[in-house]
LUMTOR-640391 format. One record per residue (C-alpha): residue in one letter; x, y, z. Coordinates in steps of 0.5 Angstrom, whole numbers, plus 500, padded with zeros to 3 digits. Example, Ala and Ser with C-alpha at 12.3 -4.5 7.8 and 13.67 -1.06 7.14 Angstrom:
A525491516 S527498514 
//
This chain:
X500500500 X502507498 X500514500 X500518494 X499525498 X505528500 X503531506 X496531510 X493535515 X489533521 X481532517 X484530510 X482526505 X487522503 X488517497 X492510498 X494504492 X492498495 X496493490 X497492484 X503488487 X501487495 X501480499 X494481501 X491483494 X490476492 X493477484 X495483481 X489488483 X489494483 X484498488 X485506489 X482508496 X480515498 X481514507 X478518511 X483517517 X482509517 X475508513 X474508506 X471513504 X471511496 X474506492 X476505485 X478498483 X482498476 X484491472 X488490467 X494487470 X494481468 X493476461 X491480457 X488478450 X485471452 X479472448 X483475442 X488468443 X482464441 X481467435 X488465433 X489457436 X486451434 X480449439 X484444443 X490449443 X485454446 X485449452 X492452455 X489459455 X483457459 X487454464 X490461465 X484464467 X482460474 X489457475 X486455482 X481450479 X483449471 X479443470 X473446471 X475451465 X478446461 X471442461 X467448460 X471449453 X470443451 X463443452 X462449449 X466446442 X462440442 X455442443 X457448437 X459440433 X454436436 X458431439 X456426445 X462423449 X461417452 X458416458 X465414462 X467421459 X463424463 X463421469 X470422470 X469430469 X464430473 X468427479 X474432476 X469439476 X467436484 X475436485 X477443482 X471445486 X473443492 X480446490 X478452489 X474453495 X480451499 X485455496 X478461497 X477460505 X484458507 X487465505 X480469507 X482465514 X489467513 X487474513 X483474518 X488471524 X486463522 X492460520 X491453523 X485453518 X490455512 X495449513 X488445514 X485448507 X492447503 X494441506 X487438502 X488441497 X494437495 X492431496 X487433490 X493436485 X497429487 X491426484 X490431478 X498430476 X496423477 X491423471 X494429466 X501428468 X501436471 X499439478 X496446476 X495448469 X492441467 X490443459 X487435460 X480434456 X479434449 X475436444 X471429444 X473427450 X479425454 X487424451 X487417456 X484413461 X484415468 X489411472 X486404474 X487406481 X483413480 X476412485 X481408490 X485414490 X479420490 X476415496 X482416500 X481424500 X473424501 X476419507 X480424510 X477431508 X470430511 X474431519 X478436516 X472440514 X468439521 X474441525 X475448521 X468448522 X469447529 X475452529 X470458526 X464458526 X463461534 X470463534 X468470538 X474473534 X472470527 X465473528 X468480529 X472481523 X466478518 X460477521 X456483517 X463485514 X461487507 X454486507 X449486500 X443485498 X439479494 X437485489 X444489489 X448482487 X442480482 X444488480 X451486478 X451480476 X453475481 X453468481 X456463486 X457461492 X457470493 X450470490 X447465495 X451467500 X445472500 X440467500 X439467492 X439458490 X442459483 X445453481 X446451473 X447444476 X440444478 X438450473 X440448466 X445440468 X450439463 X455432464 X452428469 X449432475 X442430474 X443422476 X446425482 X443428489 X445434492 X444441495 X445448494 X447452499 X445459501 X447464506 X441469510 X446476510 X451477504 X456478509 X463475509 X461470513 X456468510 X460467504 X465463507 X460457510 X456457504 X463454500 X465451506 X458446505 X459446497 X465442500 X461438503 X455437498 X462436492 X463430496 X458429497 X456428489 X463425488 X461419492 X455419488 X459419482 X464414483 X459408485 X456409478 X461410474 X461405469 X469401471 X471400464 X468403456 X472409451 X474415453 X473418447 X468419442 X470414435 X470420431 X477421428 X475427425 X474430433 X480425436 X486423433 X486416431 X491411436 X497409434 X497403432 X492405426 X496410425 X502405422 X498401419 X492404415 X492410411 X485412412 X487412420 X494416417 X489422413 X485423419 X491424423 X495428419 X488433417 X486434426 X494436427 X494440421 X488443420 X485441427 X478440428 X473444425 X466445427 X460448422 X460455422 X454458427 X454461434 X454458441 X454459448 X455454454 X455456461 X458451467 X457453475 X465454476 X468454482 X466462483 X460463479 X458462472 X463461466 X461461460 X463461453 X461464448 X464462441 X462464433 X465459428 X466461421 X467453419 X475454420 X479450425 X479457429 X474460432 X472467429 X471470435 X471468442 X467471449 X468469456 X463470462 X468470468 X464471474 X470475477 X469480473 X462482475 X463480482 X470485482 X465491480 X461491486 X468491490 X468499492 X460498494 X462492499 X468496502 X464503502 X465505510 X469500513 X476499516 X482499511 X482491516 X476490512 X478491506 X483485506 X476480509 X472483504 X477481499 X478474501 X471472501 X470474493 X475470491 X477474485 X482470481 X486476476 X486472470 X479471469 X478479470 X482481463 X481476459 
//
């Protein structure tokens, strides 16, 4: 934080820079605070820091390149933007993926979830004093990139699923492994309950802190565990199912006050609820079947074929070159990522490039309503407030 007058009289307003590089920014945010003594009197959050031109990339890449621009958006839980292209692509060509591909990224959107959420309420404990739920939180959470790494051979940016489905099969040991998390997860969850929720401190620094309303949040766009952290049950799951969410039972948790509090244990019972879904997923998941659709003009051909006959070696050579190419038209396909709506809206002119590409990233809309949240309070709040949007800055400048 920097003090931008040079010199201040007793009463005058001044004008602070919190961040654009600052430890508890979260990211490269930018806000430039007006203080009245320690409260905000305004605020004016800038983006612009961070991975610029994402969208106008997509114009450039071939679909299944654009794979490694989405995982850059929301580092903290990539799998879900990666699933969400891929969704967006196939329903724009009209392709449907083997029930076992869909199982499977059921279960890894849950995982990326559970990720972001930990990730999400460590740091806002963090921030707030509560280190021991901290080391809980991230200890969870790699235990979760130990099994991503194990099924795409990489820890954060994943770049994993394809167009059509998966480049390879899980691991034969995936539902053991994702068993032994849920094993251990569950007690960590109700142990940093138990740390939080009467904690007299904790309460103090969130209980009514960057409070909003049902109709303000509506007003700005908000999705999420933020949106129903006001009480609004707003959940594509449930709204509009995509992959597997209509086999399986679940609730959506919603806050009573906007609050940080609120905010806070909504993602905390999201948790339990992705758990929860997970269970459900991995008794029903069928244990063998393909993991791509038979569509080599989507996928590449397996080796094998590619050696050995020329129709395998065409197809192959056309998706390497050309990559693959959907019917010109538009479409637009959202998914309930770890913060709110993603969505991705794609225009195809037949090529194997999209001729433009818009994403709805719910940090944007979430990160407007920032000045509004802080208005009033202490510059203690500001850091509470913050932690409890979880704004990830990749997703703000696309």
């Amino acid at each position: 934080m920097q003090i931008t007058d040079d010199s201040l009289e007793e009463g005058q307003l001044m004008t602070l820079n919190f961040g654009p590089t600052h430890p508890a920014t979260h990211g490269t945010l930018h806000l430039i605070a007006t203080m009245d003594g320690e409260r905000i009197r305004e605020a004016e959050p800038i983006i612009g820091y961070l991975h610029r031109g994402k969208e106008k990339m997509g114009e450039h890449l071939k679909y299944n390149q654009y794979l490694t621009m989405t995982d850059r958006m929301n580092y903290l839980s990539p799998a879900l933007n990666n699933i969400g292209w891929c969704l967006a692509v196939e329903k724009l060509m009209g392709v449907d993926t083997p029930p076992r591909v869909k199982w499977v990224e059921t279960i890894s959107c849950e995982l990326a979830r559970i990720m972001d959420h930990t990730v999400c309420n460590g740091i806002n404990a963090f921030d707030v004093g509560a280190a021991t739920v901290f080391f809980y939180m991230f200890q969870q959470r790699e235990v979760i990139t130990e099994i991503f790494e194990q099924m795409t051979g990489a820890r954060l940016t994943i770049s994993w699923p394809r167009i059509g489905g998966l480049p390879y099969d899980v691991p034969p040991d995936f539902k053991d492994q994702v068993r032994a998390f849920l094993k251990g997860f569950y007690p960590v969850l109700d142990e940093c309950d138990k740390l939080l929720r009467n904690n007299r401190i904790f309460l103090d620094r969130t209980a009514g802190v960057g409070a909003i309303t049902k109709e303000r949040a509506i007003s700005y766009g908000f999705t999420g565990p933020c949106l129903r952290a006001t009480g609004f049950e707003y959940d594509l799951r449930k709204r509009e199912p995509y992959l597997c969410y209509d086999q399986v039972d679940f609730d959506v948790p919603v806050g009573t006050n906007g609050d940080v509090f609120d905010r806070f244990f909504v993602r905390m019972e999201e948790c339990r609820q992705s758990a929860r879904i997970i269970e459900q997923c991995l008794e029903k998941m069928p244990d063998t079947g393909p993991f791509a659709v038979d569509d080599y003009r989507v996928i590449l051909p397996p080796k094998e074929k590619v050696y050995n006959e020329m129709e395998a070696m065409i197809f192959h050579f056309k998706l390497v070159i050309d990559g693959v190419k959907p019917p010109a038209g538009e479409i637009y396909q959202g998914l309930e990522a770890g913060n709110g709506e993603l969505g991705f809206y794609i225009v195809s002119d037949g090529s194997g490039k999209p001729y433009r590409v818009k994403v709805r990233s719910p940090c944007f809309y979430i990160y407007a309503a920032y000045p509004e949240l802080i208005r009033g309070l202490m510059m203690s709040d500001v850091v509470a407030v913050l932690g409890s949007l979880n704004i990830i800055a990749g997703e703000l400048d696309r």
